[in-house]
C-alpha positions in Angstrom: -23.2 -0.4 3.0 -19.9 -0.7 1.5 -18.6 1.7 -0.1 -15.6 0.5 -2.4 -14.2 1.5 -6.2 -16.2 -0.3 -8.4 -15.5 -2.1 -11.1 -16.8 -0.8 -15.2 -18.0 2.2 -12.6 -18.6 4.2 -15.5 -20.3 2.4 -18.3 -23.1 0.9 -15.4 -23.9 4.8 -15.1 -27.1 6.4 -16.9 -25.7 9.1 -19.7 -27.3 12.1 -17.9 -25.5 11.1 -14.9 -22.2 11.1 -17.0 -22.5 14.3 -18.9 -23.9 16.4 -15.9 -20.4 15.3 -14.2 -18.5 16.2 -17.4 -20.3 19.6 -17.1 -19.0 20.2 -13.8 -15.4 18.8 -14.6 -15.0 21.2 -17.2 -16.1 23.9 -15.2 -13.8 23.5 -12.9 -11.5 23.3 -15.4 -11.9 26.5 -17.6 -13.1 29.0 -14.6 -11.3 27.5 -11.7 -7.6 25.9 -13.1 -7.9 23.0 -11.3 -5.4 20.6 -12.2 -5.5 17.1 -13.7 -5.1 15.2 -10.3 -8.1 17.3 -9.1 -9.9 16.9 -11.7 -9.4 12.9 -11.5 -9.8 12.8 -7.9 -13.5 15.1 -8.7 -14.5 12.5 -11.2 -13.5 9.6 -9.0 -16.0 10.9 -5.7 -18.4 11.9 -8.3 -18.9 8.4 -10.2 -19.1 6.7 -7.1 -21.7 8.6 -5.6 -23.6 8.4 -8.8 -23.3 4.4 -8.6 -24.3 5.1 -5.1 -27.6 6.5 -6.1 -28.6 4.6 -9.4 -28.5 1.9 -7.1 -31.3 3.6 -5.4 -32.3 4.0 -9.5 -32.3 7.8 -8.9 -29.8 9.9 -10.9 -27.0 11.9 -9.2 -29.0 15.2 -9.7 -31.6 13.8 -7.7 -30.0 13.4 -4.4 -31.3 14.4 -1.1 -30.2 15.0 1.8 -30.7 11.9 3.3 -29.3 9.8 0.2 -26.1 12.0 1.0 -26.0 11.5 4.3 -26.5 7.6 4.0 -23.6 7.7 1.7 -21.4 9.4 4.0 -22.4 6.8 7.1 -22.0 4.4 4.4 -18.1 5.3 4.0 -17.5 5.5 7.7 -19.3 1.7 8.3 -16.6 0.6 5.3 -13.8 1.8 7.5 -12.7 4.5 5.5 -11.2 7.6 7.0 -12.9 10.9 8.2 -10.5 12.1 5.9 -11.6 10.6 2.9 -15.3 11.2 4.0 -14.5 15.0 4.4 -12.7 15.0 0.8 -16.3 13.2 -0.8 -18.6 16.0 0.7 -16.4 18.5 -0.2 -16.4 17.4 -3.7 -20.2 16.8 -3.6 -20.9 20.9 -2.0 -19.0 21.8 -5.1 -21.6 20.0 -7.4 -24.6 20.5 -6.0 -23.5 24.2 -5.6 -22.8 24.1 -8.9 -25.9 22.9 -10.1 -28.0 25.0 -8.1 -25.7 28.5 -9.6 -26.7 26.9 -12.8 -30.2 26.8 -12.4 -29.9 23.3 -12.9 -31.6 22.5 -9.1 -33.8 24.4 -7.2 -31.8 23.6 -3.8 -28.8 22.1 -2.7 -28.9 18.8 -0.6 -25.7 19.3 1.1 -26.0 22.5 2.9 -27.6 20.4 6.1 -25.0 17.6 5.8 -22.4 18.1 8.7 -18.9 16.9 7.8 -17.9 14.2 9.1 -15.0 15.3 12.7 -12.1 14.8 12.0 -8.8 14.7 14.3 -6.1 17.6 13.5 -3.7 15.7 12.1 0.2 17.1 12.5 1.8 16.9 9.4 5.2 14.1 9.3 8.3 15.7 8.6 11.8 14.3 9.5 14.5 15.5 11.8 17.3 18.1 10.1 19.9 15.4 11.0 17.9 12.9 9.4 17.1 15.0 6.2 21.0 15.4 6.3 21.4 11.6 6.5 19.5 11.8 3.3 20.7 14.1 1.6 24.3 12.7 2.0 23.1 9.5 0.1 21.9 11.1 -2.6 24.8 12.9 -3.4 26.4 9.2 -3.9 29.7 7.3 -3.0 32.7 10.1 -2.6 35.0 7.5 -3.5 33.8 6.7 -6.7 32.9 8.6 -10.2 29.4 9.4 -10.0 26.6 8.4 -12.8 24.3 11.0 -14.3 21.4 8.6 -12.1 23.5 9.9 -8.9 23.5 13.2 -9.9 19.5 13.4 -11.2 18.8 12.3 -7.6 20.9 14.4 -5.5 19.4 17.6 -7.7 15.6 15.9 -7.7 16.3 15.8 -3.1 18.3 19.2 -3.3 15.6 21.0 -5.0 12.8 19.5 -3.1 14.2 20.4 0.5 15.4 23.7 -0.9 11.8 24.8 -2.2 9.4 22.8 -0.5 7.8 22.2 -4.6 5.0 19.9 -4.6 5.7 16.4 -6.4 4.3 17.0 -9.6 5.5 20.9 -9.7 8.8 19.5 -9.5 8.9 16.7 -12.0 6.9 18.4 -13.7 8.6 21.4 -13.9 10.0 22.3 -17.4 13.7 23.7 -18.3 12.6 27.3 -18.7 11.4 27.8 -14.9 14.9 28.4 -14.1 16.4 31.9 -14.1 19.7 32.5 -15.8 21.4 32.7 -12.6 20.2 29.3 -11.3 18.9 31.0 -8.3 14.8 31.1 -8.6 12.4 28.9 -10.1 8.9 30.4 -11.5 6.4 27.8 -10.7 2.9 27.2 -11.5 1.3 26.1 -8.5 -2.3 25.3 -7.8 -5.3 27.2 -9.7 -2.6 28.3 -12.5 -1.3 30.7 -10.0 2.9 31.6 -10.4 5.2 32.1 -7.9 8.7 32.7 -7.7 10.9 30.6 -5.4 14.5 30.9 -4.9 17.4 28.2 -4.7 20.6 27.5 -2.2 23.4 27.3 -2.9 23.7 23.5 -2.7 20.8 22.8 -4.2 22.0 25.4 -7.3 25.3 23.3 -7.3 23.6 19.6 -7.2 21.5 21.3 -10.5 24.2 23.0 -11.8 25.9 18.7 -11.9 22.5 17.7 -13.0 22.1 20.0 -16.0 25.9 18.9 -17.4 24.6 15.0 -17.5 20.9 16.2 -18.4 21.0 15.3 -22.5 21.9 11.3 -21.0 18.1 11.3 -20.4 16.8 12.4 -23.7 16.1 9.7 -26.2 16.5 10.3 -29.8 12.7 9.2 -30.7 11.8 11.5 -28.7 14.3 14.5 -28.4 12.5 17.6 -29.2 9.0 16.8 -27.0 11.3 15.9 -24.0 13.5 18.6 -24.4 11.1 21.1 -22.7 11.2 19.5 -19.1 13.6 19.6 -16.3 13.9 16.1 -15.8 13.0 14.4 -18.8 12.5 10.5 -19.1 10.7 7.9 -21.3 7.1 8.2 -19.6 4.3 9.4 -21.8 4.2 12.8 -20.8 7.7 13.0 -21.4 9.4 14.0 -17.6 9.9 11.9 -15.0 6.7 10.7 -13.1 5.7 10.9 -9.9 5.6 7.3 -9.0 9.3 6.9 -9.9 10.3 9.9 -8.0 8.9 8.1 -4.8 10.6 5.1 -5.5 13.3 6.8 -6.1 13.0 8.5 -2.5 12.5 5.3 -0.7 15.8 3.6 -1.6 17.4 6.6 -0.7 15.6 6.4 2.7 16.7 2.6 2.4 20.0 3.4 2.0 20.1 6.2 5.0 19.3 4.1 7.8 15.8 5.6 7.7 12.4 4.2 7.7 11.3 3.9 4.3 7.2 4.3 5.4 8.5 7.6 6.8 9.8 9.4 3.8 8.2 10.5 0.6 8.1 13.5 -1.5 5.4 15.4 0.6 7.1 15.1 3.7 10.3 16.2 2.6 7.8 19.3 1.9 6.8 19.1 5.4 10.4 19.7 6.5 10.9 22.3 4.4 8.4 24.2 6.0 8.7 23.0 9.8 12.4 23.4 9.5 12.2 26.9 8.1 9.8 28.2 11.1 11.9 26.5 13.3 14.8 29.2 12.6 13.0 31.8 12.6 11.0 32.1 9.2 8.0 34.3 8.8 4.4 32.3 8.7 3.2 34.5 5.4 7.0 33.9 3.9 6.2 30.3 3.8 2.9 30.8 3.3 4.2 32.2 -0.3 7.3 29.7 -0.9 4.6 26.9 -0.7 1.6 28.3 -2.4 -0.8 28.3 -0.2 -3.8 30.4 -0.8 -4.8 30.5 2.4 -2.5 30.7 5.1 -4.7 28.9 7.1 -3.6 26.1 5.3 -0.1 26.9 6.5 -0.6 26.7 10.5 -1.1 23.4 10.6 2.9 24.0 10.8 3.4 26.0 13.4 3.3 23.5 15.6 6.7 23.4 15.6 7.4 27.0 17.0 5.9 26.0 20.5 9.3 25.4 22.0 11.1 28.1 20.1 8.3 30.6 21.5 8.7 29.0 25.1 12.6 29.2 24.8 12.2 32.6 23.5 9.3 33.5 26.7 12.2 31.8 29.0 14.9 33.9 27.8 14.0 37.0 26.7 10.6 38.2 28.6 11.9 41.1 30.9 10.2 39.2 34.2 12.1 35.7 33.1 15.6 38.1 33.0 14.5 39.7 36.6 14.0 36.3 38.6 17.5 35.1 37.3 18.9 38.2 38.8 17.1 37.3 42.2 
């Protein structure tokens, strides 16, 4: 089987199918604060497992544990990543879980489903010399007067290595997350939780540039809605999106001498936290400037202290200082 995105997914669907997702969606919603990419990314899995079994003419609250299992073979046979089949079952243990909790099944067909291995990936991150390379672009040509587009990117690149924000916290993020001072930034991460995160002093200055050319990207029409955000623009939700923001990274990388596949918004993230446990930084200190709730979640970095800990082994272990003296 081939699992793939299908096509009018949602109006093939029976309605009970539908509204038992919607249930869940909103559940996860209200109690939970998960945000509108989870959410999406919930609905997404969910529809196509539901298109998965009404193909099977069974609705999505009658799944077994087979059925699941056949789907998640299904998604390896189509070449898709354990990744991506780890996400899916994931998704469907919150469901069924949820449906169980809610009296709404009797038992939950996941809990014997074993997730699919998956190989610890390291997370990407470029070189300091490299994010220096970039950074130097963006602050534009020396030479020549700089536009306000010049200035939006060097503070949008700034502000991203400086805080390690997730994409959408930063474009996202509106005017009145900055102190008076220009020095923190209150954010509100993942799960509606806030955190506090302060700023350099270059990336403070490259804002400081920003915020005198800012008004060049408000549009009359539409003065007042966009006047909330950071880094207002013409999109719908009235700040710059996401999408641009990577294309905006890539020429930059273009420009740098730097391989364009390598660079993106979340691995400048990754460098912000590799770099800063590289010098030195505390595991639970990063663990707070990036949000995570678990700081689980935040060793997958410290992969990058092995040969600080072996130079630090090396040079300062009592025994390493003794058979230099001999």
């Amino acid at each position: 089987m081939r699992v793939r995105r299908p096509r009018n997914l949602v109006s093939d669907l029976p309605v009970v199918s539908l509204r038992i997702i919607e249930v869940f969606l909103e559940m996860m919603a209200a109690e939970r604060g998960a945000a509108a990419n989870t959410l999406e990314s919930y609905r997404f899995d969910l529809t196509n497992f539901a298109a998965f079994m009404w193909r099977r003419s069974h609705g999505i609250d009658a799944a077994q544990t087979t059925q699941v299992q056949t789907y998640l073979r299904g998604i390896s046979g189509a070449g898709l990543s354990p990744r991506t089949g780890a996400r899916r079952l994931s998704t469907l243990r919150q469901f069924f879980g949820f449906l169980y909790a809610e009296g709404l099944r009797s038992d939950d067909p996941t809990t014997a489903v074993d997730a699919p291995r998956q190989g610890r990936s390291l997370p990407k991150y470029l070189s300091e010399a490299e994010v220096n390379d970039l950074l130097a672009t963006a602050g534009g040509d020396v030479r020549k007067r700089n536009t306000p587009n010049d200035a939006r990117r060097r503070a949008l690149i700034e502000m991203l290595y400086a805080t390690g924000l997730r994409v959408t916290e930063l474009v996202g993020m509106p005017l009145a997350a900055l102190s008076r001072d220009r020095r923190i930034v209150t954010v509100i991460g993942k799960g509606g939780k806030e955190r506090m995160v302060p700023i350099g002093d270059p990336a403070a200055e490259a804002l400081g540039t920003y915020l005198e050319v800012r008004d060049t990207f408000l549009t009359v029409s539409s003065q007042t809605v966009m006047n909330r955000w950071m880094f207002p623009s013409r999109s719908k939700k009235g700040h710059l999106t996401r999408m641009r923001f990577h294309q905006i990274i890539k020429e930059m990388a273009g420009s740098a001498g730097i391989d364009e596949r390598r660079v993106s918004p979340h691995v400048l993230r990754h460098s912000f936290a590799s770099h800063l446990l590289a010098n030195g930084a505390d595991l639970r200190a990063v663990q707070e400037l990036l949000g995570h709730a678990d700081i689980a979640t935040t060793q997958i970095y410290t992969h990058v202290l092995d040969e600080r800990l072996r130079s630090l082994v090396t040079n300062a272990h009592p025994l390493a200082r003794r058979n230099r003296e001999i």
